[in-house]
PLY file of the C-alpha trace (Angstrom):
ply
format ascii 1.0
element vertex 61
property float x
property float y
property float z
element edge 60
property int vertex1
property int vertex2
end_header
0.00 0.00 0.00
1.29 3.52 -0.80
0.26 7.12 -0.86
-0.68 9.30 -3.96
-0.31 13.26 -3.68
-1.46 15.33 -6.84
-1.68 18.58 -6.62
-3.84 20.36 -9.84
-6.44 22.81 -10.21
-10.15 21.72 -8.58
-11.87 21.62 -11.95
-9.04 18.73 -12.47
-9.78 16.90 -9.21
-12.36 14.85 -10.60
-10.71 13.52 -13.37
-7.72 12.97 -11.51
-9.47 10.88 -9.15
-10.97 8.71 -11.80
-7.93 8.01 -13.58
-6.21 6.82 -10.24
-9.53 4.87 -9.64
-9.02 3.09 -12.59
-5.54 2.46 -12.25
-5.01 1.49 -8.71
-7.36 0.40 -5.83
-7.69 3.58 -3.98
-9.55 4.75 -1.09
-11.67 8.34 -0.74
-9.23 11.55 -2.20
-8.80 13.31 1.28
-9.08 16.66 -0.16
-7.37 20.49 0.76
-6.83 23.62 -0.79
-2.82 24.66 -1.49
-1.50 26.80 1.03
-1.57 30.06 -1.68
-5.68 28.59 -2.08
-5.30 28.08 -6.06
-4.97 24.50 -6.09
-6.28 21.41 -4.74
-4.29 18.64 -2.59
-5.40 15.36 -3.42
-4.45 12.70 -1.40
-5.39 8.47 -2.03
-4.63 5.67 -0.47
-4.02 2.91 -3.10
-2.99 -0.75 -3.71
-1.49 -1.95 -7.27
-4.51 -4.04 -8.59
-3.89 -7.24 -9.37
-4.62 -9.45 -12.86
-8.37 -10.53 -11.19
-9.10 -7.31 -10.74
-7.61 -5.15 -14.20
-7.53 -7.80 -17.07
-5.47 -5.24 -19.03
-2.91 -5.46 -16.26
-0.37 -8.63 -16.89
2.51 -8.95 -13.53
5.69 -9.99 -14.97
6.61 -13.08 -13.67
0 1
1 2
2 3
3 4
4 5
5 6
6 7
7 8
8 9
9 10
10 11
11 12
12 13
13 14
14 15
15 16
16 17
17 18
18 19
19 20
20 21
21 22
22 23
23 24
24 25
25 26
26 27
27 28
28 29
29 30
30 31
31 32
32 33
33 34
34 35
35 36
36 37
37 38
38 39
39 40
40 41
41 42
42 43
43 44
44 45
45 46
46 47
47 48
48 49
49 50
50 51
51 52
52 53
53 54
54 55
55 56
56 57
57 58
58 59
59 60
């Protein structure tokens, strides 16, 4: 399990957090505003999916 920080504009933050959805198993974005307010701070917990769960993902062996 790792951590995922992406920091883009909020009319990004959805589309961010589908694309990471798709790609990984992730938990809720916790979500903040950048410290100069003109960003967002996404923030997922995520797990590589395996080949059960994304058939377009092969491991090597």
């Amino acid at each position: 399990m790792f951590e995922i920080r992406v920091i883009c504009t909020q009319d990004d933050a959805e589309r961010v957090s589908t694309a990471l959805a798709a790609a990984f198993d992730t938990g809720p974005a916790r979500q903040y505003s950048t410290r100069d307010g003109k960003r967002t701070r996404l923030y997922f917990t995520a797990d590589h999916r395996d080949s059960s769960t994304n058939p377009n993902h092969t491991e090597s062996e």
